[in-house]
PyMOL CGO cylinders between C-alpha atoms (Angstrom):
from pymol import cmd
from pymol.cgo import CYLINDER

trace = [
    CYLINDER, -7.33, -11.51, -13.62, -8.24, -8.15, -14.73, 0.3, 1, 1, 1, 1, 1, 1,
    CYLINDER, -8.24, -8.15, -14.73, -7.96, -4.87, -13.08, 0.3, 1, 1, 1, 1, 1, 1,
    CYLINDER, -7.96, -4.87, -13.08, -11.17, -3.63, -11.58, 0.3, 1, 1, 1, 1, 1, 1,
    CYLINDER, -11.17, -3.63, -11.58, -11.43, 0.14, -11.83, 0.3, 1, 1, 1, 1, 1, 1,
    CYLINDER, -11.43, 0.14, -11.83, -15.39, 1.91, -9.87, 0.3, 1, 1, 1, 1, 1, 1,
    CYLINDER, -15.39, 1.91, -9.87, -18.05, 4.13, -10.49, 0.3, 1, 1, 1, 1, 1, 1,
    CYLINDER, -18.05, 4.13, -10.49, -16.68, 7.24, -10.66, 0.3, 1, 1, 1, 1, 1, 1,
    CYLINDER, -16.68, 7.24, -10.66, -12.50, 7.06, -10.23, 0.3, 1, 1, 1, 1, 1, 1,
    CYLINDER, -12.50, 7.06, -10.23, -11.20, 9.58, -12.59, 0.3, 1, 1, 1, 1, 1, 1,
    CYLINDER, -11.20, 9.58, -12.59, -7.60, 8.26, -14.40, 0.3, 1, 1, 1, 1, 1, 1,
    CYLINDER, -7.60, 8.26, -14.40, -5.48, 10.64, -16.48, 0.3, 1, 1, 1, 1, 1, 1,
    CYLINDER, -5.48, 10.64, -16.48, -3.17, 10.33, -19.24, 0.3, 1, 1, 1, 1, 1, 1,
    CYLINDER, -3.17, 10.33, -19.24, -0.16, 7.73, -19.18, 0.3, 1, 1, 1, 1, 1, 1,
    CYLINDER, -0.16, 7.73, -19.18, -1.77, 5.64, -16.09, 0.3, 1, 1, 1, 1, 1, 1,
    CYLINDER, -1.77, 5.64, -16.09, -0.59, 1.94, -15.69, 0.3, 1, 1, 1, 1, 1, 1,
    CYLINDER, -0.59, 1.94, -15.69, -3.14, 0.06, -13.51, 0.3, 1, 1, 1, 1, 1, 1,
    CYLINDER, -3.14, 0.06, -13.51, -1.98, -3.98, -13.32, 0.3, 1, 1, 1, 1, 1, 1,
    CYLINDER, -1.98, -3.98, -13.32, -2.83, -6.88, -13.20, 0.3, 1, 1, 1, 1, 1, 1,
    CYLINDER, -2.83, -6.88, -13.20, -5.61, -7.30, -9.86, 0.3, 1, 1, 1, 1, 1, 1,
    CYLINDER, -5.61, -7.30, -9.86, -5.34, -3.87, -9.06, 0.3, 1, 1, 1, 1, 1, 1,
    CYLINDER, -5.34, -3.87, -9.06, -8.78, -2.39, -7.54, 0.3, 1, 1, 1, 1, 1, 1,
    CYLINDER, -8.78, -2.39, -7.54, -9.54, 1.35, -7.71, 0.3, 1, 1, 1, 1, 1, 1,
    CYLINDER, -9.54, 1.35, -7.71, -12.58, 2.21, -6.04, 0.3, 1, 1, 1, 1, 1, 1,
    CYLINDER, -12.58, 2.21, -6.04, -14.99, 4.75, -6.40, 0.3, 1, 1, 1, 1, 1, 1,
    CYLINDER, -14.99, 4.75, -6.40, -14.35, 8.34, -6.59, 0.3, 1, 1, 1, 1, 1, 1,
    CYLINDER, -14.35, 8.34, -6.59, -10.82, 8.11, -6.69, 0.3, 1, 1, 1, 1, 1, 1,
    CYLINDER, -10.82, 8.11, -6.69, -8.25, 10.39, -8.41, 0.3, 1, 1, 1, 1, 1, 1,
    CYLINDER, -8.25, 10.39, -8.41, -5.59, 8.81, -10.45, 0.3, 1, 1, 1, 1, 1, 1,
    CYLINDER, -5.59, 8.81, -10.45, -3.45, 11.72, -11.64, 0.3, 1, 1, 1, 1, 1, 1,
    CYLINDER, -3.45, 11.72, -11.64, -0.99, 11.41, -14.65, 0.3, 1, 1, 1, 1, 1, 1,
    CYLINDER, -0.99, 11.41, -14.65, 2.33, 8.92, -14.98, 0.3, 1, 1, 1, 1, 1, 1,
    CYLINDER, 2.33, 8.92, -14.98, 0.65, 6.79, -12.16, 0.3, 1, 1, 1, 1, 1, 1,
    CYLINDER, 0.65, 6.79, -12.16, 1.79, 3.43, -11.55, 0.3, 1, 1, 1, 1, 1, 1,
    CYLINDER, 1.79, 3.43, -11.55, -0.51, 0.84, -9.53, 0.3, 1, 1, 1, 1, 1, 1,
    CYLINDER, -0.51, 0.84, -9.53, 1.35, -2.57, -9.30, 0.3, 1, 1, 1, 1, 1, 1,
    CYLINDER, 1.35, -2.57, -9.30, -0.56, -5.44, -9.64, 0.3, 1, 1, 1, 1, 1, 1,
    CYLINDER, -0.56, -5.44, -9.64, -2.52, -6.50, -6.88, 0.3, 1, 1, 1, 1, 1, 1,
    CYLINDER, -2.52, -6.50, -6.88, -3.22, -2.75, -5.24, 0.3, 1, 1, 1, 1, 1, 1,
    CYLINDER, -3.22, -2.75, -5.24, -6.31, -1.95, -3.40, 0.3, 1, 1, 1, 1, 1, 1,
    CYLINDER, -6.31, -1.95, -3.40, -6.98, 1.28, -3.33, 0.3, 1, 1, 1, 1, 1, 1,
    CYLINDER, -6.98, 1.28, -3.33, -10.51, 2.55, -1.84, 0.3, 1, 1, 1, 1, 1, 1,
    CYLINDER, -10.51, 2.55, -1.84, -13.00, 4.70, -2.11, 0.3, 1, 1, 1, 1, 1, 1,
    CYLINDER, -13.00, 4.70, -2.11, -12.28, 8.58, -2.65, 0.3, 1, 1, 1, 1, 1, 1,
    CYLINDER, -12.28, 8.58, -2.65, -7.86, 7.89, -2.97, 0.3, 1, 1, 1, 1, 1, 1,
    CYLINDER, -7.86, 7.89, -2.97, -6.38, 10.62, -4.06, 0.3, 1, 1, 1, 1, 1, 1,
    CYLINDER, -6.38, 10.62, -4.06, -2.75, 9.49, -6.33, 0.3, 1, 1, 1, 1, 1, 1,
    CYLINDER, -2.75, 9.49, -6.33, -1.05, 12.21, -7.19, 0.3, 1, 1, 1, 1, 1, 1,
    CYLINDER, -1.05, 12.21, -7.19, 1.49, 12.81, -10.59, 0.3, 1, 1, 1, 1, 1, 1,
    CYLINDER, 1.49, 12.81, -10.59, 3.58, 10.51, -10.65, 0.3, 1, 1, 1, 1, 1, 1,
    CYLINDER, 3.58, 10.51, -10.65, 3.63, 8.51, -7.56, 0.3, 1, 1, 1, 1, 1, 1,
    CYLINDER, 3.63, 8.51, -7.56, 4.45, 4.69, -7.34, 0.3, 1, 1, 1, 1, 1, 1,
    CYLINDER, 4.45, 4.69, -7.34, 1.89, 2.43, -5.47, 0.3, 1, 1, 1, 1, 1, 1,
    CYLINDER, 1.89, 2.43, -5.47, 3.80, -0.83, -6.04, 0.3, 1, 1, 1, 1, 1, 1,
    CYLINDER, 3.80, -0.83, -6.04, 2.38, -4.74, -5.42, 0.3, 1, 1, 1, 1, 1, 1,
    CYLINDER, 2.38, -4.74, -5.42, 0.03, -5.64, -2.99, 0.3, 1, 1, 1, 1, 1, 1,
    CYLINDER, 0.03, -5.64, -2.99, -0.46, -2.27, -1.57, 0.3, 1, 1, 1, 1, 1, 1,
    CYLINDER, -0.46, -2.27, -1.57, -3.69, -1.51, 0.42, 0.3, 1, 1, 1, 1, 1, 1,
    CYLINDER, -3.69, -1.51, 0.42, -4.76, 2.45, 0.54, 0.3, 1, 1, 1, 1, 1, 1,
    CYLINDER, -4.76, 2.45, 0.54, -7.44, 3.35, 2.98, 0.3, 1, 1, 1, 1, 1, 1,
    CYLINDER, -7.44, 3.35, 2.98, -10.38, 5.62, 1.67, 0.3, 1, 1, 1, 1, 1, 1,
    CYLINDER, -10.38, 5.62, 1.67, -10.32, 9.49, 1.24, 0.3, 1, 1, 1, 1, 1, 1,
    CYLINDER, -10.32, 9.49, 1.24, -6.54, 9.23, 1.88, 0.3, 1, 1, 1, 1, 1, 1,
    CYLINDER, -6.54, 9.23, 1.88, -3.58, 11.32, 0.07, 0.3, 1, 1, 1, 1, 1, 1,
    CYLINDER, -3.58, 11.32, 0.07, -0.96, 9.67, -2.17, 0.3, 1, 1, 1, 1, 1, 1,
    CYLINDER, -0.96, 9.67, -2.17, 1.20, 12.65, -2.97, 0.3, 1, 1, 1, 1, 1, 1,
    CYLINDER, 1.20, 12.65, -2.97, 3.12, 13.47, -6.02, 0.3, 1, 1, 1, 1, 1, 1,
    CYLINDER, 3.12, 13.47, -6.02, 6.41, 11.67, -6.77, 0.3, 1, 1, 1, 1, 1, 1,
    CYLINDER, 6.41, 11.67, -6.77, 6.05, 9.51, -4.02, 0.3, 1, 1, 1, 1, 1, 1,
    CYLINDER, 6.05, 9.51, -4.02, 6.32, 5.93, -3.26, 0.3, 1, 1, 1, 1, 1, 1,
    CYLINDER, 6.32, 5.93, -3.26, 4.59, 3.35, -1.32, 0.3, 1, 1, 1, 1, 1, 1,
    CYLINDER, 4.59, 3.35, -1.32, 6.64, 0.27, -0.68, 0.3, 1, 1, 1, 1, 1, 1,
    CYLINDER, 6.64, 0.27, -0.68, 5.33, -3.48, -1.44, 0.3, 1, 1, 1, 1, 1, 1,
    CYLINDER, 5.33, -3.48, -1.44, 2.90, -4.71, 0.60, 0.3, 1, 1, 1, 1, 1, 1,
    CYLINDER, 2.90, -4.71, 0.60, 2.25, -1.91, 2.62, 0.3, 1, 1, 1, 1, 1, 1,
    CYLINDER, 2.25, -1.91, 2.62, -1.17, -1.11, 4.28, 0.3, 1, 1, 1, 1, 1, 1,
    CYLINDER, -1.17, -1.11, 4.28, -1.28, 2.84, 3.99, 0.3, 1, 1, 1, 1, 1, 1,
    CYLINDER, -1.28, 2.84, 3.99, -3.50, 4.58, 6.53, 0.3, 1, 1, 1, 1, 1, 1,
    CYLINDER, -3.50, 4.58, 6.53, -2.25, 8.58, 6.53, 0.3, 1, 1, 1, 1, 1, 1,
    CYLINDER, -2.25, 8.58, 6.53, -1.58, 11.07, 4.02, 0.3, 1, 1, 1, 1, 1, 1,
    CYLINDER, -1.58, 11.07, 4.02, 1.48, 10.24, 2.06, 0.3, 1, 1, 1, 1, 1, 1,
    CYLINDER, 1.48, 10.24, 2.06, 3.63, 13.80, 1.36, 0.3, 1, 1, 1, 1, 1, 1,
    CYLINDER, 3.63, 13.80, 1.36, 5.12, 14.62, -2.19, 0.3, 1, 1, 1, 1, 1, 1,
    CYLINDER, 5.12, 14.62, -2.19, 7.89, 12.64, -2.93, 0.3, 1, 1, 1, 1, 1, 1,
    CYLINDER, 7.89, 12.64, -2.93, 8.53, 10.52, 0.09, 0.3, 1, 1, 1, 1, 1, 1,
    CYLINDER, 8.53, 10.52, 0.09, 8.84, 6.45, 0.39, 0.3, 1, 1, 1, 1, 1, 1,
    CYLINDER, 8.84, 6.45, 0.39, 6.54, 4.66, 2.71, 0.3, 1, 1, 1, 1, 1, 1,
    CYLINDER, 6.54, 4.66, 2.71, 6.39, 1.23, 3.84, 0.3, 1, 1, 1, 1, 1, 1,
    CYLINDER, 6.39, 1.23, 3.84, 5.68, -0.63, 6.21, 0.3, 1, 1, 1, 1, 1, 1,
    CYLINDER, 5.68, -0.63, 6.21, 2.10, -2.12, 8.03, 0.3, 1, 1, 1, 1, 1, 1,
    CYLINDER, 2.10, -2.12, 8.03, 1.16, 0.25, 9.10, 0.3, 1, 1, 1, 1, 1, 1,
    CYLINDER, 1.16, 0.25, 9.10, 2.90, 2.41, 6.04, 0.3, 1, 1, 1, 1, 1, 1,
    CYLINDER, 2.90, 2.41, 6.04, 5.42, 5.25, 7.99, 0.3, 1, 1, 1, 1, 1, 1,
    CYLINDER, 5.42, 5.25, 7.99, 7.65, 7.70, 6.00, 0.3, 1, 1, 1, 1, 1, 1,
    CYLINDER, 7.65, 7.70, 6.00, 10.88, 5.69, 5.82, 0.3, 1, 1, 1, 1, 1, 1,
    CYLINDER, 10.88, 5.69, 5.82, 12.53, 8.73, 3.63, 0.3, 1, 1, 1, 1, 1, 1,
    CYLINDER, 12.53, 8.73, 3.63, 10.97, 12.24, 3.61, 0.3, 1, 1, 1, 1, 1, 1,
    CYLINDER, 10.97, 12.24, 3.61, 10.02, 14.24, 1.43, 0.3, 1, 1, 1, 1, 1, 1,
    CYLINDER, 10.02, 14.24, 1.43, 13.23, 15.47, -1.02, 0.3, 1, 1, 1, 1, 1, 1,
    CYLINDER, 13.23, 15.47, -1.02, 15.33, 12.32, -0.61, 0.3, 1, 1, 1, 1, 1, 1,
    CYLINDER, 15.33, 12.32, -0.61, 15.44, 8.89, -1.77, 0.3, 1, 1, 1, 1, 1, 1,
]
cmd.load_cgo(trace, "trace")
């Protein structure tokens, strides 16, 4: 099964979208992206440089993944994500803040 990238999303340089993964319209992949397999991500995302979406993520529209960060397997992100925090969860909350890991 093929990734299924919309009308529209904008992906920059050294992006990896896998296996499943859906990027919907309008959305803004920045560069050294990863999307694990199985992501949703809908309409309008914004993923910033080099944040981590990892399996079987779900990313609400005209939502915020900021740079550096990382959202957890699984989780069901419905906020803004800052730079470089982790999030996980369902709902996805900031288990780590921004600057630490």
């Amino acid at each position: 099964m093929g990734a299924i990238i919309c009308t529209g999303a904008n992906i920059a340089d050294n992006v990896i979208i896998n296996t499943g993964a859906i990027v919907d319209h309008e959305a803004e992949i920045a560069e050294h992206v990863h999307i694990g397999p199985g992501c949703s991500l809908a309409g309008r995302v914004t993923v910033k440089k080099g944040a981590l979406v990892n399996i079987g993520s779900v990313i609400k529209e005209n939502l915020t993944i900021g740079e550096n960060a990382i959202i957890a397997a699984g989780s069901i992100v419905l906020k803004d994500i800052p730079d470089g925090a982790l999030a996980s969860g369902i709902p996805a909350k900031i288990t780590h803040p921004t600057g630490t890991k």
